[in-house]
VMD Tcl script that builds the backbone (N, CA, C; Angstrom):
set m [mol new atoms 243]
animate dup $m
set s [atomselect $m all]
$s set {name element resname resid chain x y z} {
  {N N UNK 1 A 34.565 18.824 -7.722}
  {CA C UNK 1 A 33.765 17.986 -8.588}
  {C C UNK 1 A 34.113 18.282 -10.040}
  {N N UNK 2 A 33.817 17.480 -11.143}
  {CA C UNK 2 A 34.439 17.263 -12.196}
  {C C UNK 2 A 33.380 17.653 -12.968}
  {N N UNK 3 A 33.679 19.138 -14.196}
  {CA C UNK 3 A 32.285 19.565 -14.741}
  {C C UNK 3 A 31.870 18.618 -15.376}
  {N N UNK 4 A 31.004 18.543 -16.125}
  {CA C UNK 4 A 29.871 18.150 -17.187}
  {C C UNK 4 A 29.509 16.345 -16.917}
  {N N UNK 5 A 29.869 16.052 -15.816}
  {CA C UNK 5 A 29.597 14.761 -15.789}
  {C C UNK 5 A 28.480 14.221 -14.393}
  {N N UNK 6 A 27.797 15.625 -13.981}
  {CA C UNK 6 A 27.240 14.814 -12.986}
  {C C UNK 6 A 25.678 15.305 -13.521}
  {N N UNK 7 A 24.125 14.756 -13.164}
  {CA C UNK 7 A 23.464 14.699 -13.826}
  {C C UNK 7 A 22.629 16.198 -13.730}
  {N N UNK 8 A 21.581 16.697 -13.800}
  {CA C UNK 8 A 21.315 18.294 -14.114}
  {C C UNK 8 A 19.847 17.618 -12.737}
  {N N UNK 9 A 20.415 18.268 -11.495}
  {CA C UNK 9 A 18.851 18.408 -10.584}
  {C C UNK 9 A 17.857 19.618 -10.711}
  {N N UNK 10 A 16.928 19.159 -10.427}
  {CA C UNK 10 A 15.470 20.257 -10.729}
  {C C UNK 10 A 14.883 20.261 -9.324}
  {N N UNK 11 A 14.153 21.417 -8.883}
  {CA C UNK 11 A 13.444 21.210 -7.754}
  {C C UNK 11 A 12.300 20.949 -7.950}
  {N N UNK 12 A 11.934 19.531 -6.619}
  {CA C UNK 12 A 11.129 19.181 -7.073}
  {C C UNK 12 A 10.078 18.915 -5.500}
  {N N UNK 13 A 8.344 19.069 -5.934}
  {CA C UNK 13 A 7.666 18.504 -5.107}
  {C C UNK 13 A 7.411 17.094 -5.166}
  {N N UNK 14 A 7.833 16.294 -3.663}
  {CA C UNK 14 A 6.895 15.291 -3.494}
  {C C UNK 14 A 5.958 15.048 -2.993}
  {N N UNK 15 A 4.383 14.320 -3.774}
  {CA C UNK 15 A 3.273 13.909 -2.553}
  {C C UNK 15 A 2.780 12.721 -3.152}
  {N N UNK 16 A 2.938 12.267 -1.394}
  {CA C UNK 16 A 2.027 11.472 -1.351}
  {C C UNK 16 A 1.189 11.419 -0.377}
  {N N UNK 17 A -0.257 11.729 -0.533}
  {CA C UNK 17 A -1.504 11.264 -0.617}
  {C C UNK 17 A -1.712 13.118 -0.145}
  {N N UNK 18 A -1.885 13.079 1.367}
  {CA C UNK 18 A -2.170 14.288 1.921}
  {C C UNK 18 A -0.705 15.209 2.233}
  {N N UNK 19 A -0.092 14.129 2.596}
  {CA C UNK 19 A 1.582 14.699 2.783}
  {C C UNK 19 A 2.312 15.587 1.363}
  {N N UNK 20 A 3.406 16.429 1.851}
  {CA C UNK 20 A 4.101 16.904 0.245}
  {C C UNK 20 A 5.341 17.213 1.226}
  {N N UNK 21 A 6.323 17.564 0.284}
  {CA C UNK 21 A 7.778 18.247 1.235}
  {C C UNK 21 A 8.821 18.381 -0.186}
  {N N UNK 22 A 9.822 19.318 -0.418}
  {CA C UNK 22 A 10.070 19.951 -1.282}
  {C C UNK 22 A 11.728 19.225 -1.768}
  {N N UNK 23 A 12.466 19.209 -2.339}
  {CA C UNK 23 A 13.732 18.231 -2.238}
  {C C UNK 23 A 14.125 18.304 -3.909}
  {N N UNK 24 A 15.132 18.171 -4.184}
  {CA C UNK 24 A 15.628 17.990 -5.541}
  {C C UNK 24 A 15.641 16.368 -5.998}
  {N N UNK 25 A 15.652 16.395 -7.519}
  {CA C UNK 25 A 15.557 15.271 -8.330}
  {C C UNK 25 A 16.354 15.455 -9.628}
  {N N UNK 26 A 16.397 14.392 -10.426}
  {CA C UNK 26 A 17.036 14.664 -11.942}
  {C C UNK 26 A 15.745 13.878 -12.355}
  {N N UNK 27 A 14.592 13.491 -12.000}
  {CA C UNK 27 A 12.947 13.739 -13.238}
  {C C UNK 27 A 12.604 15.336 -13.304}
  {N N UNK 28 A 11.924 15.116 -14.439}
  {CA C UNK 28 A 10.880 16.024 -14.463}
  {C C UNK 28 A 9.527 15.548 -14.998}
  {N N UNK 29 A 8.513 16.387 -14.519}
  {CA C UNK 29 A 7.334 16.022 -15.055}
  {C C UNK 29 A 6.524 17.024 -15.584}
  {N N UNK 30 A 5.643 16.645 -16.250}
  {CA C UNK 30 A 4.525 17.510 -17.038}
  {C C UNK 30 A 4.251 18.737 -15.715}
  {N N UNK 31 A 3.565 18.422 -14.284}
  {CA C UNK 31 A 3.000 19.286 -13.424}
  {C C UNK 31 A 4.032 19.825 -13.231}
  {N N UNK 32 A 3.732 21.330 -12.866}
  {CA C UNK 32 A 4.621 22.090 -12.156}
  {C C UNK 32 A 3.845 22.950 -11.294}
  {N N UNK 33 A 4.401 23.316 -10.236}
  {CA C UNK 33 A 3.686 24.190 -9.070}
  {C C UNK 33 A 5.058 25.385 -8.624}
  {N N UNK 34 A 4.114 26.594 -8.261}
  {CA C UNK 34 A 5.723 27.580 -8.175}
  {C C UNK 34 A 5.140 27.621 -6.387}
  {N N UNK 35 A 6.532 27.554 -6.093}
  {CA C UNK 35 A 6.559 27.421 -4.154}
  {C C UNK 35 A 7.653 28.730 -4.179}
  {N N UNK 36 A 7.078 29.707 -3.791}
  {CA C UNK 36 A 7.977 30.962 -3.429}
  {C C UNK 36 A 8.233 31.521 -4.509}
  {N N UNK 37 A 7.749 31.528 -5.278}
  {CA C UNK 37 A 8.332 32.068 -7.118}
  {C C UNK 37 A 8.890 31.286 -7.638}
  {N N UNK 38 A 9.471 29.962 -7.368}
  {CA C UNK 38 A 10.137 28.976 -8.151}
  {C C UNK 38 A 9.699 27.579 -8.451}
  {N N UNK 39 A 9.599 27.261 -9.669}
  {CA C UNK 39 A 8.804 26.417 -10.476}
  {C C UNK 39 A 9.775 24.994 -9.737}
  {N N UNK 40 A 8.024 24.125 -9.513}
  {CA C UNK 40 A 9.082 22.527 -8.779}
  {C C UNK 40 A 7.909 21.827 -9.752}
  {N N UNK 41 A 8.877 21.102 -10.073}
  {CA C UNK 41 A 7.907 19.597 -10.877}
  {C C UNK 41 A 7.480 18.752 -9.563}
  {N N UNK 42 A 5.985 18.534 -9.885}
  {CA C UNK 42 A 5.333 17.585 -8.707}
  {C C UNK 42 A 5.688 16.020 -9.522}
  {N N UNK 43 A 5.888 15.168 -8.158}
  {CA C UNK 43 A 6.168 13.971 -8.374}
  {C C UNK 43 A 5.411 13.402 -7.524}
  {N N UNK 44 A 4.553 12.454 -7.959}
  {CA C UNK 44 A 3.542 11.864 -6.858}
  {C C UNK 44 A 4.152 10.305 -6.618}
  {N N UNK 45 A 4.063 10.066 -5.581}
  {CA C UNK 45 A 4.731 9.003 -4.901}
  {C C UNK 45 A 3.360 7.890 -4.186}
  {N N UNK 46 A 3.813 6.652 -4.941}
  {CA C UNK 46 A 2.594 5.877 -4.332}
  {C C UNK 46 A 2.666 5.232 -2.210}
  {N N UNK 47 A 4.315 5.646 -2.219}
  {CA C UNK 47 A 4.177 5.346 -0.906}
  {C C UNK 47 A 5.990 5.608 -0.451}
  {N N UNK 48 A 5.457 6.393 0.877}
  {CA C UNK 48 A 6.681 7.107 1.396}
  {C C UNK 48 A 6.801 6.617 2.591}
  {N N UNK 49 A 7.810 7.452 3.572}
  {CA C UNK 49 A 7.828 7.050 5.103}
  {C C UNK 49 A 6.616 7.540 5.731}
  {N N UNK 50 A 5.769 8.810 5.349}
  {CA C UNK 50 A 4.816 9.142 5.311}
  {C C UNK 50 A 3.711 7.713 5.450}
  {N N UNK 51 A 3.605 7.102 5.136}
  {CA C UNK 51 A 2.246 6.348 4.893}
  {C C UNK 51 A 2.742 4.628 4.356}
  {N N UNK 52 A 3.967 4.146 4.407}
  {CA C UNK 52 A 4.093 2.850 4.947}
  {C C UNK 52 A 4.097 2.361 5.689}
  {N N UNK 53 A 3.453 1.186 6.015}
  {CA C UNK 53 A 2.806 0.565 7.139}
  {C C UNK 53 A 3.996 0.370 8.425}
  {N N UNK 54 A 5.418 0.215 8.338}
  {CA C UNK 54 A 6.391 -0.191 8.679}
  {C C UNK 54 A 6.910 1.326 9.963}
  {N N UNK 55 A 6.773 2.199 8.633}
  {CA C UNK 55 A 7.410 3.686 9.136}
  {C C UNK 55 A 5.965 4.495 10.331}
  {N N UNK 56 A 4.647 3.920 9.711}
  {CA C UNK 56 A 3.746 4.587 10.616}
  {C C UNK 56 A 3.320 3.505 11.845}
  {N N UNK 57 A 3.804 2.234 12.333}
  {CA C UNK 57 A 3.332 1.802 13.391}
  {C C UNK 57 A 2.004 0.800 12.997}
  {N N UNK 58 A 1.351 0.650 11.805}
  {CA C UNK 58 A -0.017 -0.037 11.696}
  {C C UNK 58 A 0.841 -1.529 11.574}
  {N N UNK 59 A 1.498 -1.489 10.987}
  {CA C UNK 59 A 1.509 -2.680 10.989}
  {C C UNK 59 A 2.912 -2.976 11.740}
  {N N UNK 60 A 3.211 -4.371 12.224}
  {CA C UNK 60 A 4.146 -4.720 13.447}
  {C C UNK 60 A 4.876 -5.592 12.653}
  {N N UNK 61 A 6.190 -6.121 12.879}
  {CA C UNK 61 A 6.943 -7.387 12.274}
  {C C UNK 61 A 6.313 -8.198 13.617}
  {N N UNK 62 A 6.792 -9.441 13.224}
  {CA C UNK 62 A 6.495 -10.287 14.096}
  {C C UNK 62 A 7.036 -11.341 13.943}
  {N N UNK 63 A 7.751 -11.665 14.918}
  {CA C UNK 63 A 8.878 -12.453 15.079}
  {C C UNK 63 A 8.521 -14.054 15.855}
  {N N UNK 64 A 7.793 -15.103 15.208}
  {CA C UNK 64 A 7.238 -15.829 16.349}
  {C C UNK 64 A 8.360 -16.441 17.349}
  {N N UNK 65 A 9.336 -16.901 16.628}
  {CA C UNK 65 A 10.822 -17.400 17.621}
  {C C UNK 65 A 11.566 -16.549 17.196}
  {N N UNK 66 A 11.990 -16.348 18.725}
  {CA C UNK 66 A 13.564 -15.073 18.258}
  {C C UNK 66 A 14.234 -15.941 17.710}
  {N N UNK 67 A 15.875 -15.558 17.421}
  {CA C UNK 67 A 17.043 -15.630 17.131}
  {C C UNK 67 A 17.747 -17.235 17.787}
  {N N UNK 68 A 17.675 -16.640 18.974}
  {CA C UNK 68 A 18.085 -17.629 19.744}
  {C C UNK 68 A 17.718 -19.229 19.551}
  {N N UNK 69 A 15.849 -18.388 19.785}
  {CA C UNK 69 A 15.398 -19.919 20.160}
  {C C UNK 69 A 15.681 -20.644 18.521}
  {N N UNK 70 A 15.220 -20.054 17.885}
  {CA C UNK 70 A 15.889 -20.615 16.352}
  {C C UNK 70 A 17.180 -21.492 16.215}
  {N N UNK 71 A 18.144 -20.750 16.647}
  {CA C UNK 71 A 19.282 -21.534 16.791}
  {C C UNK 71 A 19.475 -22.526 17.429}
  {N N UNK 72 A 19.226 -22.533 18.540}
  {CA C UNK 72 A 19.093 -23.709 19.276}
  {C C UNK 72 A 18.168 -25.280 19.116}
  {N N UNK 73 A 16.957 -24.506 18.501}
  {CA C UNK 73 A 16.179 -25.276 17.411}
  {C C UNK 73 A 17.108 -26.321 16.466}
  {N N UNK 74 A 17.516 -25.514 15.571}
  {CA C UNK 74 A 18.631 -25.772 15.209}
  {C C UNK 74 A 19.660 -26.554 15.044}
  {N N UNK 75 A 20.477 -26.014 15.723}
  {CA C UNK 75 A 21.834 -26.119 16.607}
  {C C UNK 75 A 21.761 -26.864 17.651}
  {N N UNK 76 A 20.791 -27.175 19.170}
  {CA C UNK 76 A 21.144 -27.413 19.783}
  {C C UNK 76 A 21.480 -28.981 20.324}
  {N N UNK 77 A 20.551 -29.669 19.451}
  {CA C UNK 77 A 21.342 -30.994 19.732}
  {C C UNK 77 A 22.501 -31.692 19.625}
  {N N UNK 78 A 22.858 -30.418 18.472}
  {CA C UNK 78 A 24.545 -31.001 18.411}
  {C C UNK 78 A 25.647 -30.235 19.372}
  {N N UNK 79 A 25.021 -29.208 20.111}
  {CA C UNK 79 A 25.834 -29.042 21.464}
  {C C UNK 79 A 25.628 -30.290 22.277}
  {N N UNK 80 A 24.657 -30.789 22.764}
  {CA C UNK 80 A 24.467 -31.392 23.647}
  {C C UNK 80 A 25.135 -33.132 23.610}
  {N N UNK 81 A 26.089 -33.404 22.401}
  {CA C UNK 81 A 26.512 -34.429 21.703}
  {C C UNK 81 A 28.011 -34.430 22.412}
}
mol reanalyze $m
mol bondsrecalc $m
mol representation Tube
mol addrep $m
């Protein structure tokens, strides 16, 4: 890697809501919390895999016509030509 050109990471906490988990960043913020003797800037996150509706199961996609029937929708009268 090529010195002085890549950006300066800090360790950092993320939480959101009840959740937290520890990971590097290039922010910093005002809070800091020391985890093992070493200072992490907290970064609060309004929404993670933690607690989006998508990643936790509350909420479903929903697909009323698949793929298919779409296409054929579609498409299919001009097969049938």
């Amino acid at each position: 890697m090529k010195e002085g050109i890549h950006p300066t990471l800090y360790p950092v906490i993320f939480v959101d809501g009840e959740h937290e988990w520890t990971g590097t960043s290039t922010t910093k913020t005002a809070n800091v919390r020391s985890v093992n003797g070493v200072d992490h800037y907290v970064i609060n996150c309004e929404i993670s895999a933690f607690s989006h509706p998508f990643y936790t199961g509350q909420k479903k996609l929903v697909d009323t016509a698949g793929r298919v029937e779409k296409f054929m929708r579609r498409y299919g009268n001009q097969a049938k030509k």
